[in-house]
KEMARKE-702134 format. One line per 10 residues: number of its first residue (from 1); their letters; for each residue x, y, z of C-alpha. Coordinates in steps of 0.25 Angstrom, whole numbers. Layout:
N
NUM) A) X:Y:Z ~ ...;
END
This chain:
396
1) XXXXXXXXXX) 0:0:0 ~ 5:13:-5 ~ 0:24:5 ~ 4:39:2 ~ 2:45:17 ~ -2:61:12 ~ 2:73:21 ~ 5:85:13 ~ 10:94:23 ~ 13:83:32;
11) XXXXXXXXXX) 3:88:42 ~ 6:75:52 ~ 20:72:50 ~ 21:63:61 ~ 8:57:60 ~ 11:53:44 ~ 25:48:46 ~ 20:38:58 ~ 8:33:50 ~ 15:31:38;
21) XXXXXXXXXX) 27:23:45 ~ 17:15:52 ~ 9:12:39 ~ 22:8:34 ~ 22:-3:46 ~ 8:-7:45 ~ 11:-10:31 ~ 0:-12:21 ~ -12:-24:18 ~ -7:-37:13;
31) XXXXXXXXXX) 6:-36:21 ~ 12:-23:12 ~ 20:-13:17 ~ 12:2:14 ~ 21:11:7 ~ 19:24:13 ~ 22:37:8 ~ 20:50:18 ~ 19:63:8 ~ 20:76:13;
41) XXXXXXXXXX) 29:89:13 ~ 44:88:11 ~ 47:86:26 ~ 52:98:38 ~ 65:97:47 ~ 51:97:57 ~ 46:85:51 ~ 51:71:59 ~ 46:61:48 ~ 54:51:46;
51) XXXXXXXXXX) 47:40:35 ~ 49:25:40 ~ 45:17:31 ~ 37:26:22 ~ 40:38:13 ~ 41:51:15 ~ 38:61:2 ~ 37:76:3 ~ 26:75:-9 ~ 21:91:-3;
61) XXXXXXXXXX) 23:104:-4 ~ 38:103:-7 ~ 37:119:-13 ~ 33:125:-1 ~ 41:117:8 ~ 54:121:0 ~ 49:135:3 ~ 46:133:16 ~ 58:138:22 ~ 57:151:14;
71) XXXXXXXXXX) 41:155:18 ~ 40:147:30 ~ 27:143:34 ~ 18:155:35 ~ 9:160:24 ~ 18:158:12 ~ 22:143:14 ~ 8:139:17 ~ 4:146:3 ~ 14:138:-5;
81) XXXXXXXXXX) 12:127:2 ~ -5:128:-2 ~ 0:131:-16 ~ 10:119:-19 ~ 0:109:-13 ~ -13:113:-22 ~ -2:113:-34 ~ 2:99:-29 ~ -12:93:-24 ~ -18:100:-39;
91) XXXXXXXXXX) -5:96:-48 ~ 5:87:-40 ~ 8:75:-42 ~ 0:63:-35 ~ 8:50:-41 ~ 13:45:-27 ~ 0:48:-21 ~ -9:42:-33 ~ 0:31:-32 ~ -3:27:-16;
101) XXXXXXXXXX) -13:17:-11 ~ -17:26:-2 ~ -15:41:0 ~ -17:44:16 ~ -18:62:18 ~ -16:64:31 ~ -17:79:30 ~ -24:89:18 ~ -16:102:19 ~ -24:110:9;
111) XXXXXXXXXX) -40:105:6 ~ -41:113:-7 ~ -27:105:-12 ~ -31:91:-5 ~ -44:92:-14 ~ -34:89:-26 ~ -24:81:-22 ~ -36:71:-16 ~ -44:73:-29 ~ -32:70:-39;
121) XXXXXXXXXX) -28:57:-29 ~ -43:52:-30 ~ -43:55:-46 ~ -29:49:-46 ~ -25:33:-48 ~ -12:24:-45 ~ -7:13:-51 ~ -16:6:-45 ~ -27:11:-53 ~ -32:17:-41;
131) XXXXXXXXXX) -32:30:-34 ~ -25:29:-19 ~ -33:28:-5 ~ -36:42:1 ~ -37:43:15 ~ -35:57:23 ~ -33:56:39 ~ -40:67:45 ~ -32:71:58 ~ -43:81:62;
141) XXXXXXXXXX) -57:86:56 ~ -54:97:56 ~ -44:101:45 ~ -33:106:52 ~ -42:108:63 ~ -49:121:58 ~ -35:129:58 ~ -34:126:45 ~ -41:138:37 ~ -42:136:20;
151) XXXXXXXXXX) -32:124:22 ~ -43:116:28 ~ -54:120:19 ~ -61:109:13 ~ -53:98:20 ~ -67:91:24 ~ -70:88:10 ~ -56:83:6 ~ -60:72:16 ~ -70:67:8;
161) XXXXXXXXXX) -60:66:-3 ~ -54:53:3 ~ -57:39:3 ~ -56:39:20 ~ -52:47:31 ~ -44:43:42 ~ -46:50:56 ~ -39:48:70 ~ -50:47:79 ~ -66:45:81;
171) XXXXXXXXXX) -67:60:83 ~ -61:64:71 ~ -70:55:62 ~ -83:60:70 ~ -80:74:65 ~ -78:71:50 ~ -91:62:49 ~ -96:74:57 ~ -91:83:43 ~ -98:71:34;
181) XXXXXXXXXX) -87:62:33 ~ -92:47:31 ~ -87:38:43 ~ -84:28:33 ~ -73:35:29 ~ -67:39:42 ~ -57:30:50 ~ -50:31:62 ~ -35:30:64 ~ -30:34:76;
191) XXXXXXXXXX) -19:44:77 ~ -7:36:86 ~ 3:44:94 ~ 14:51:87 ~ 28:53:91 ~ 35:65:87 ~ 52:63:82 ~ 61:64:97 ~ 66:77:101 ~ 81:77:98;
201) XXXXXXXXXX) 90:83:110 ~ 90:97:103 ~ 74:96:103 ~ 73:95:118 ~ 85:103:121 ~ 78:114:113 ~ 64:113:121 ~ 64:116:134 ~ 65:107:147 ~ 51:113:155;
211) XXXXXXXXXX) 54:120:168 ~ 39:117:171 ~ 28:110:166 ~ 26:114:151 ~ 14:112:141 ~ 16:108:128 ~ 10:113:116 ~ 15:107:102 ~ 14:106:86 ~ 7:115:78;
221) XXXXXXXXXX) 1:126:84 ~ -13:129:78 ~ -27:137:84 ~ -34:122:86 ~ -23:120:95 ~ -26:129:105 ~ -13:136:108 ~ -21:148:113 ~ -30:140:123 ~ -16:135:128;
231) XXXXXXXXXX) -10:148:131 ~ -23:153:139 ~ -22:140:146 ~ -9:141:149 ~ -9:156:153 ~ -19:153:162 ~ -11:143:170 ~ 1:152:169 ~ -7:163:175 ~ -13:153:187;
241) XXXXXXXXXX) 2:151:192 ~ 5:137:185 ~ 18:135:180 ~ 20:131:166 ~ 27:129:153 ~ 20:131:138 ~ 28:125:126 ~ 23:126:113 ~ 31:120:103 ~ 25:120:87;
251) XXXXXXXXXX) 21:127:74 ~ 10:140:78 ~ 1:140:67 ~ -6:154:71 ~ 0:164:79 ~ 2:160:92 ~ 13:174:95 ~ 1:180:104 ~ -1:168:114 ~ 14:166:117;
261) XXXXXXXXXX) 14:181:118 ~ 3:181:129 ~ 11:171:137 ~ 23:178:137 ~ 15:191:139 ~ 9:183:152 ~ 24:180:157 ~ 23:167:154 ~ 32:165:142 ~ 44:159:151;
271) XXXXXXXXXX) 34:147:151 ~ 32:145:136 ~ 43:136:127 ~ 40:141:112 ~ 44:133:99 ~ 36:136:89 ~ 37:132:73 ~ 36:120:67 ~ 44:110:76 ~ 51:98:74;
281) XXXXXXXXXX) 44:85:81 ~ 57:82:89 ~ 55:97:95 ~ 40:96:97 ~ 44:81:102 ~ 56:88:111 ~ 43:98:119 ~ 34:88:121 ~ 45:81:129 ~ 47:93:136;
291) XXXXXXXXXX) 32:95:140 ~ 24:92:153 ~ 10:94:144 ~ 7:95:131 ~ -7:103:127 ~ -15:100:117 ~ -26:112:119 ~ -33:110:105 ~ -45:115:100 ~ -50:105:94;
301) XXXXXXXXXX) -43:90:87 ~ -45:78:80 ~ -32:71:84 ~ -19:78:88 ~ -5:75:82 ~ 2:82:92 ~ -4:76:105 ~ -2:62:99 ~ 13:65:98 ~ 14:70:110;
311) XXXXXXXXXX) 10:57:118 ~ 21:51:119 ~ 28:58:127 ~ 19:57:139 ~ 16:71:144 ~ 1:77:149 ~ -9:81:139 ~ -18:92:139 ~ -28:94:129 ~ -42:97:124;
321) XXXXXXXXXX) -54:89:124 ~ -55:90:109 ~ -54:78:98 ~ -42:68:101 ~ -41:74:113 ~ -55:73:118 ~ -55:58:118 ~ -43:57:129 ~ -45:53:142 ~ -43:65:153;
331) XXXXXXXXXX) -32:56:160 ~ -23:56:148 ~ -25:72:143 ~ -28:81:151 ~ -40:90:144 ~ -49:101:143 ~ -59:107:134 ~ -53:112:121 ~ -53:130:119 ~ -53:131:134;
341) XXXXXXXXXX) -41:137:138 ~ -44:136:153 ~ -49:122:151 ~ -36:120:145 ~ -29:125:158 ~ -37:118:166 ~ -30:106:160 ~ -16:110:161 ~ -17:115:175 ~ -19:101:181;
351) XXXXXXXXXX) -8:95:171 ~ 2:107:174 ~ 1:106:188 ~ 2:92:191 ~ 15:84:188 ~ 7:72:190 ~ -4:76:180 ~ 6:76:169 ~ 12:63:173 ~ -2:56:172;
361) XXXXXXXXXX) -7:63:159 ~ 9:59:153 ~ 6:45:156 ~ -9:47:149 ~ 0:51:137 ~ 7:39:136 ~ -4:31:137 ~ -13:37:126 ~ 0:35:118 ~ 1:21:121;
371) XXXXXXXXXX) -15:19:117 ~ -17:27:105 ~ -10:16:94 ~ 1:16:88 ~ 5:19:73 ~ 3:5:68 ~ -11:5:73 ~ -14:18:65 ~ -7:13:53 ~ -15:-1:54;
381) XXXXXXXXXX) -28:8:53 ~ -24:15:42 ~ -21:5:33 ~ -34:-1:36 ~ -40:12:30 ~ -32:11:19 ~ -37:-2:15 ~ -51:2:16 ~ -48:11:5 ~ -41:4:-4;
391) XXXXXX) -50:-6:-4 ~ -61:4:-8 ~ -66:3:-23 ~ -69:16:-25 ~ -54:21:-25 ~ -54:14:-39;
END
């Protein structure tokens, strides 16, 4: 089985480079072993992919990654970036992607471009006669979680576009049938735990070692996110007397200037540690070491990427009550109502101020680590859903 695993601006890095090495694994029906090639961008000094047993081809936006370094990644960069996709999704050429079983999108950067590469791979046939499998994971429902703007317009109908949709949880898939997706085409593969590339000495000598509890907040920093009702939560408990560190450590994607401003203009900004841009894993790896709690104070969810990465290294949770999260037991995270900023010092207080607290929720940690499946499992499910497709007749 020949499978091209689809992430144009490799959106989920970590996640497609363990789902395709684990595909690799669980090899393909009748005993063959799945040839799997992962297509995205031409790869970062950020990125930590490292292909085992699949392929790596940087089949996108190879222009305006060249450029990168001249327009950085503001207004520019994201211009030329939309404009070299819809001239490849229009123009480019499909041949590798015509010639898969299967072509597996985990993310669709730019519906009004998506729309014609799906369209010519439906139109398209391989070898084989046939035109490939197309199956789109949808991470959230919510294209890019409503942050999204024109880049997520029309993404709800690309997703009729595909033969099946894969989701992560029960949540997620009673949200798309609620939008008028059949159920039918909806099947659940469980996101497993992730593990980010190791700090390297210089990462961990470059954060530093806490003098007091810190807070971790981490990856991409985005309005769903709730960064703000984090530093409302976290002024409040500065102001009650408690003593506390704040790290944030990740790529802002709005101006976040005027809240760490109103810290320091509090006379708290000796308690903040501040790294922002687009960070290596081993450094983001290297401040969750460094961390007595990481906050996840969302908005709102599906399934959350960072906070499966972040299990493993066994520290307290606090999060809000909303889609992956909701479904956790109180003993393992400790939560609170989402865009509730004193709810969500509520919830920090009690794990600030008790040692033993942290302890017990870092065990919790561990433990949904240990029960959440691993890899194989998820790889295992997929290929079942790529044989339901491929033995469809209509793909003739």
């Amino acid at each position: 089985m020949h499978i091209a695993m689809v992430d144009p601006s490799l959106f989920t890095g970590r996640y497609d480079d363990s789902l395709c090495a684990a595909l690799v694994h669980a090899g393909a029906p009748a005993g063959g072993c799945a040839q799997v090639v992962l297509h995205g961008r031409p790869m970062r000094d950020t990125d930590a992919i490292q292909p085992e047993g699949y392929r790596y081809s940087p089949s996108f936006f190879g222009l305006s990654e060249r450029l990168r370094g001249a327009l950085g990644d503001g207004v520019a960069f994201r211009a030329v970036k939309a404009a070299e996709y819809l001239a490849q999704a229009r123009l480019g050429g499909l041949a590798d992607l015509r010639a898969a079983d299967v072509v597996h999108v985990q993310w669709l950067p730019f519906p009004s471009a998506d729309r014609m590469l799906i369209a010519r791979l439906a139109r398209g046939r391989g070898a084989n006669g046939r035109r490939p499998a197309l199956i789109h994971t949808v991470h959230n429902a919510s294209a890019f979680h409503g942050d999204s703007g024109a880049q997520g317009a029309g993404y709800r109908a690309l997703l009729d576009r595909f033969d099946t949709l894969v989701v992560h949880g029960e949540e997620t898939r009673a949200a798309l049938i609620a939008q008028g997706v059949g159920g039918e085409r909806l099947h659940i593969v469980p996101h497993p735990p992730m593990e980010l590339a190791a700090a390297t000495p210089a990462d961990l000598t470059a954060v530093p070692d806490p003098a007091v509890p810190r807070i971790l907040f981490f990856g991409t920093i985005r309005p769903y996110k709730g960064f703000d009702l984090l530093i409302e939560a976290c002024l409040a408990l500065w102001n009650e007397g408690l003593v506390f560190e704040l790290a944030v450590a990740g790529k802002p994607f709005f101006d976040i200037a005027p809240l760490i401003e109103r810290v320091k203009a509090a006379g708290y900004g000796d308690r903040l540690v501040v790294e922002l841009g687009f960070l290596t894993e081993s450094r983001l790896d290297a401040h969750m070491r460094k961390a007595d709690i990481i906050a996840f104070p969302y908005r709102h969810i599906d399934s959350s990427g960072a906070f499966l990465s972040a299990l493993h290294h066994g520290k307290a949770m606090v999060a809000t009550r909303v889609g992956m999260f909701a479904t956790l037991d109180d003993d393992a995270v400790a939560l609170c109502p989402p865009d509730d900023a004193a709810a969500l010092a509520g919830a920090l207080r009690g794990v600030i101020g008790d040692a033993t607290v942290r302890a017990r929720l870092g065990e919790a940690a561990l433990a949904m680590r240990a029960a959440m499946g691993q890899w194989s499992d998820a790889a295992a499910l997929t290929l079942q859903v790529y044989e339901r497709v491929l033995e469809r007749a209509d793909r003739a």
